[in-house]
N, C-alpha and C positions, 0 to 999 in steps of 0.2 A: 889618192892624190889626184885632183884636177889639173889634167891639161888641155890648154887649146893652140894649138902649132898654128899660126897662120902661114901661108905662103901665094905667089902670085902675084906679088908687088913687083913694079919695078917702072922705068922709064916709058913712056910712051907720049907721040904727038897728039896734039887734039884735034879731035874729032874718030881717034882709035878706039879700041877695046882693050881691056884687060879682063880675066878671071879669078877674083880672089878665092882660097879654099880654104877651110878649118877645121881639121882634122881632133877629134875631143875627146879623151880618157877618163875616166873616173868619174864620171856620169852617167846618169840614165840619161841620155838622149834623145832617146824617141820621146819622154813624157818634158822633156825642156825647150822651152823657147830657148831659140838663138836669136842673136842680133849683130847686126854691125856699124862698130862707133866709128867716130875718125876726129881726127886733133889736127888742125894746120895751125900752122905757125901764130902765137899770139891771139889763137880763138880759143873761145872755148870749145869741148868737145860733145857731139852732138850726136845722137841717134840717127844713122842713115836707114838704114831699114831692121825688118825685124821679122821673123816666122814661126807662128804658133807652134805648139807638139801636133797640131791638127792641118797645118798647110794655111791657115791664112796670115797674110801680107801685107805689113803694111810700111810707107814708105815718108822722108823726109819731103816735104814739096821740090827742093833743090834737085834731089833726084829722080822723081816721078816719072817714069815713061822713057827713061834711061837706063836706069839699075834693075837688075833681077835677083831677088833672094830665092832660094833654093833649099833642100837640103833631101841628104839620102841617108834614112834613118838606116839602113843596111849598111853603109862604109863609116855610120857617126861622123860624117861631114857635113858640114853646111859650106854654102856657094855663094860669091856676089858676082854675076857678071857685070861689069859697066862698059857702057856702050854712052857715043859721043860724047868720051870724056872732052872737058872742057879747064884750062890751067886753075879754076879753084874746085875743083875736084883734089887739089894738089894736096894730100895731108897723110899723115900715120893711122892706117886702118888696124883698128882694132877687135877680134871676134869677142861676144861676150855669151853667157847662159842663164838665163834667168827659172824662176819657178813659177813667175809671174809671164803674162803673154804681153804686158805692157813696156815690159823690160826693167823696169824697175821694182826694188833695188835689182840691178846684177849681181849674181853672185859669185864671178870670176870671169877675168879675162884675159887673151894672150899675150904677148908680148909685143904683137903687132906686124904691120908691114907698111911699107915706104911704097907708096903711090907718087908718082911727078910727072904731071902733064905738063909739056910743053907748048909754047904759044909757037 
């Protein structure tokens, strides 16, 4: 059974940081891409970043040179740091796993975590 626990969310003013992490079960991990979606209120939900089974990277333009995807195929976690967050940064982060390096389709994702930057 796949899981992916996110955790790392929570409150923060803008211009701070948070760490998001995704802790993932009943996958090979090392040979899957990971990524991270996010849903704010009323949008649709969008691919923030994403990291090969190989380490490359690639990023939404909204976040670019702000966010950092990570991952340490020895704990099967993957990482988003965000840095200068900014109030629409504000949305439900989602971790996902795909077999594709595009991200799409996903083939499972967590449950999420609650991001809210304040102005």
């Amino acid at each position: 059974q796949v899981q992916l626990v996110e955790s790392g969310g929570g409150l923060v003013q803008a211009g701070g940081s948070l760490r998001l992490s995704c802790a993932a079960s009943g996958i090979i991990f090392s040979i899957s891409a990971m990524g991270w979606d996010r849903q704010a209120p009323g949008k649709q939900r969008e691919l923030v970043a994403a990291i090969t089974s190989g380490g490359s990277t690639n990023y939404a333009d909204s976040v670019k040179g702000r966010f950092t995807i990570s991952r340490d195929n020895a704990k099967n976690t993957v990482y988003l740091q965000m840095n200068s967050l900014k109030p629409e940064d504000t949305a439900v982060y989602y971790c996902a796993d795909s077999d594709f390096a595009t991200m799409y389709p996903a083939a499972s994702w967590g449950q999420g975590t609650q991001v809210t930057v304040s102005s």
